[in-house]
N, C-alpha and C positions, 0 to 999 in steps of 0.2 A: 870251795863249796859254799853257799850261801847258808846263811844261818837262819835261825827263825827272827830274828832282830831283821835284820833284811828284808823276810819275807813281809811280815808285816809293814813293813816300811811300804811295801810296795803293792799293798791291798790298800794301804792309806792313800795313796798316790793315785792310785786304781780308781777306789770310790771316789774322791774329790771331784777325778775327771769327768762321772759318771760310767764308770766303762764297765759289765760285770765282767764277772773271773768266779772261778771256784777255790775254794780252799781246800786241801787234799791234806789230810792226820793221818801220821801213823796211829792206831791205838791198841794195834798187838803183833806182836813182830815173836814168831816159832826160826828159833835158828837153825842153821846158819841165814842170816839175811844181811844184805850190807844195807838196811835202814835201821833202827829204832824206834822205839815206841816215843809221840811226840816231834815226832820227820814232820816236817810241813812242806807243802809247796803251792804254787797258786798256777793253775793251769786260764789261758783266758779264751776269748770265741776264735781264736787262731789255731789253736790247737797249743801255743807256747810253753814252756815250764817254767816257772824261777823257783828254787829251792830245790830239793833231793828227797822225794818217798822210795827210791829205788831204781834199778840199774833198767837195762834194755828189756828184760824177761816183765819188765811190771809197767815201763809207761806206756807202754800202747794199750791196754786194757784201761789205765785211769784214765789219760788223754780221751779214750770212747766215752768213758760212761760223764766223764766231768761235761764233754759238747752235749749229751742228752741231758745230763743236771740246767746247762743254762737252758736248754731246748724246756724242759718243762717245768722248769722250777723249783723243783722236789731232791730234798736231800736224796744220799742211799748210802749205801755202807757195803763196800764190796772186799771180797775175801780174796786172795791169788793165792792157791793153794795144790801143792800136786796130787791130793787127794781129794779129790772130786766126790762128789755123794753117789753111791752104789745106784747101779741102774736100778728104775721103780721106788726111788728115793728120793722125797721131796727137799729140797735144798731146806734148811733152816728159813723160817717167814723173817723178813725184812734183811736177807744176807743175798747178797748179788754172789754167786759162785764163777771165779774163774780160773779153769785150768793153768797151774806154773809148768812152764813149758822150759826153765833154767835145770839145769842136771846137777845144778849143786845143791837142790832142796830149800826148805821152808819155806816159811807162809805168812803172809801178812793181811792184817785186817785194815782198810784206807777210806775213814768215813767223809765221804767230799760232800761240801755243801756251797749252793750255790751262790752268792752273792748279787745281784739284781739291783741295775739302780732304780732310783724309786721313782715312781708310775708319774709321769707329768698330768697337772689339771691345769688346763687351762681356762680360764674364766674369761667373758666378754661382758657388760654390762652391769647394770647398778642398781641391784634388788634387792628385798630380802633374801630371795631365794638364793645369790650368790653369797653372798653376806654365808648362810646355810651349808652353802656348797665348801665353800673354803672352810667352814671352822671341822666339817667333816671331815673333809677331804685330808687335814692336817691330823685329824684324829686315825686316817686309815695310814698313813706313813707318806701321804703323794706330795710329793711338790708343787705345790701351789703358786703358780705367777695369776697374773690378771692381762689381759690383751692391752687395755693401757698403757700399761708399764714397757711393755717390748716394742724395742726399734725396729727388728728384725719377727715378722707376725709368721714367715714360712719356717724360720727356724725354731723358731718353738712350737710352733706345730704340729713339724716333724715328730711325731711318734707318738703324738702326746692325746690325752682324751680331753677334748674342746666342748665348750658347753655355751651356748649363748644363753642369757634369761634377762637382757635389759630392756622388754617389751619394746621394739627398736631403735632403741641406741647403740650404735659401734656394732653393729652387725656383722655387715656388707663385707670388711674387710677381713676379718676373723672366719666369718663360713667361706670365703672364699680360699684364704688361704689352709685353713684347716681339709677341704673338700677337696681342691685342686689335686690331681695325678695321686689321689687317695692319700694323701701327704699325713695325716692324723688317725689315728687309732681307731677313734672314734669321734663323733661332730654330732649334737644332739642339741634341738632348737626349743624353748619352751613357749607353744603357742598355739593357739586352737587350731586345728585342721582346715580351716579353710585359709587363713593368713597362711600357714605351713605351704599349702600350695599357691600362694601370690609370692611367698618367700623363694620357692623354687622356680617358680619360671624368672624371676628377676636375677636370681642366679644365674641361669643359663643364659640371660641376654648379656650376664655380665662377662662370658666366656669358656663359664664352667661347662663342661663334658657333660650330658646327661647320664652315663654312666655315675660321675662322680657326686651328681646334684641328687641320683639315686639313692645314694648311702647316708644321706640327712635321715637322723632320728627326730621325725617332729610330728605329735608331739613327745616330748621326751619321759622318761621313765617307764618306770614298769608299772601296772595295774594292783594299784595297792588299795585307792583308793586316798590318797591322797589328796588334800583341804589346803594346810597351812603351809606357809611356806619351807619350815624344816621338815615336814614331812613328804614335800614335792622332791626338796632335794635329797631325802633319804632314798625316793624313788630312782632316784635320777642315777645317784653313786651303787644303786641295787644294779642297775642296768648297766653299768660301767663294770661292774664285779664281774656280775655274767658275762660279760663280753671278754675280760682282762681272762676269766679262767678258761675260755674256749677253744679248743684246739683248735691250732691254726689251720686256717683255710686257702685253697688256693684263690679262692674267691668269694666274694664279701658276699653273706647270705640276701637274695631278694630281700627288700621293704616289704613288697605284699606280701609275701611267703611266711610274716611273724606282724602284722601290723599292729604300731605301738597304740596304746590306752590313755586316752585325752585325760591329763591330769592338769589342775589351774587352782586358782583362790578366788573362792566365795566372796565376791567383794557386796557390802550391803550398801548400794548406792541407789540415787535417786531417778526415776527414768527421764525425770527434767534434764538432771547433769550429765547424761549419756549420747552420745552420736555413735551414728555409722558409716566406718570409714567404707567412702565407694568404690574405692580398689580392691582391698581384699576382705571385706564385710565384718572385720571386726569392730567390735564395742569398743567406744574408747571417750575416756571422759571430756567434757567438755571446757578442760582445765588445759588440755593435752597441748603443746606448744607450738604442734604441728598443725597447720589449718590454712585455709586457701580462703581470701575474702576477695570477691567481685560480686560489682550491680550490689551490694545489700547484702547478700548471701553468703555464709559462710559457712566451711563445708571441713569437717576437722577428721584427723590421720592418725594414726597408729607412732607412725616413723616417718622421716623425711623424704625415704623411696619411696611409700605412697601415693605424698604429695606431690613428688617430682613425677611418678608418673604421670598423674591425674593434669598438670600442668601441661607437661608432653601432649598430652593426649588430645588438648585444642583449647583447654579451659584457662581463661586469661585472669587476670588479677593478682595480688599482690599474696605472698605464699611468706607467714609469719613464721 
């Protein structure tokens, strides 16, 4: 029989891999029971067991409620009991009641909680606003990578809530693979509404689905009102919350059906040191690294797709 040294051993092993599982206590055991108080076992999304809370009469009841603990997250505390509460009689508040259905009696109390690995952020770009994101993000319990850093942009993707905010740098690749066959959680862009929609159509010539180029939250966050850069990305992880608690959907809510609330930073500049990018009409300073010079003329960009379009497009010259 597996002991609670074992079990443990094997939520450690569990968590490292990222895999959740629940943890299944005895914490009252009415005899005859062939558990005790202190039984542990760890049930995972397979239905599996390692350890021993009880014989045939008690795991198919923990087994159910442990897959709805990973299913929504939330402890519970379930009773197996062959005394059921009298008809017209409310079960005790926060006691899951289930008939024991074993003929040799008692009853056991089996608090299972869920174990959850922790929420992926994934980060693109080189802002304050990310700077913001991550030191939150670490403060909500989420793991924090940066797009950067990863070889592999569709496996950490995979599952995770993606956030561009490098006013466009390291884009392309990141919404792509974050958006692609609905691959990431969540994919949320930080950038005024008209960029947002030059951002999308450049996606979809990139291959993306318009279904999938649909599920871009841009601009991102929720409507707080938001200025400064921590408090964009307070918006940002607000909208991630809301999403992270939402019962799952068979289908990803319409954009129009919730559209999100242009959130940005008040920059105090000069309208000398300002241009307008002619692709996708945003402001963008006249420092910005991105810029197309031909005949005399120079004509400056947000991001390098921009300019590559603007190039594409028939306009010749030398593209810094």
């Amino acid at each position: 029989m597996t002991g609670p040294t074992d079990v443990f051993a094997a939520a450690a092993r569990l968590h490292r891999d990222g895999v959740p599982f629940v943890l299944a206590t005895v914490v009252r055991a009415e005899r005859p029971t062939s558990a005790r108080p202190g039984a542990k076992a760890i049930v995972t999304g397979d239905g599996r067991f390692r350890g021993f809370v009880g014989g045939t009469c008690v795991k198919p009841a923990v087994r159910r409620e442990a897959l709805r603990a990973l299913a929504d997250g939330a402890p519970r505390l379930l009773r197996i009991s062959p005394d059921s509460p009298p008809e017209g009689v409310r079960a005790e508040e926060g006691v899951l009641e289930e008939h024991m259905a074993c003929v040799s009696g008692g009853a056991l109390d089996i608090h299972l909680e869920p174990y959850l690995p922790s929420r992926r952020l994934l980060l693109a770009g080189s802002s304050p606003i990310v700077e913001s994101l991550a030191a939150l993000g670490e403060a909500l319990g989420m793991e924090v990578r940066t797009a950067e850093t990863e070889e592999d942009l569709d496996t950490a993707a995979e599952g995770a809530f993606c956030v561009v905010a490098g006013h466009g740098e390291g884009e392309w690749e990141t919404l792509k693979a974050a958006l692609t066959a609905g691959r990431a959680r969540y994919a949320g862009l930080v950038a005024s509404p008209r960029r947002a929609a030059a951002v999308r159509e450049r996606l979809a010539a990139m291959g993306v689905s318009e279904a999938d180029v649909g599920r871009l939250r841009s601009p991102a966050g929720l409507d707080i009102g938001a200025e400064t850069p921590g408090e964009i990305a307070l918006s940002i992880l607000a909208q991630i919350v809301e999403e992270r608690r939402a019962p799952e959907r068979p289908e990803a809510v319409p954009e129009e059906a919730a559209p999100a609330p242009t959130v940005g930073i008040a920059l105090e500049t000069s309208s000398d040191e300002l241009a307008v990018d002619p692709i996708c009409g945003m402001t963008v300073s006249r420092d910005s690294p991105h810029r197309v010079e031909s005949g005399g003329e120079t004509w400056w960009f947000c991001c390098a797709g921009c300019a590559e379009t603007f190039a594409a497009a028939g306009k010749t010259g030398d593209t810094a």
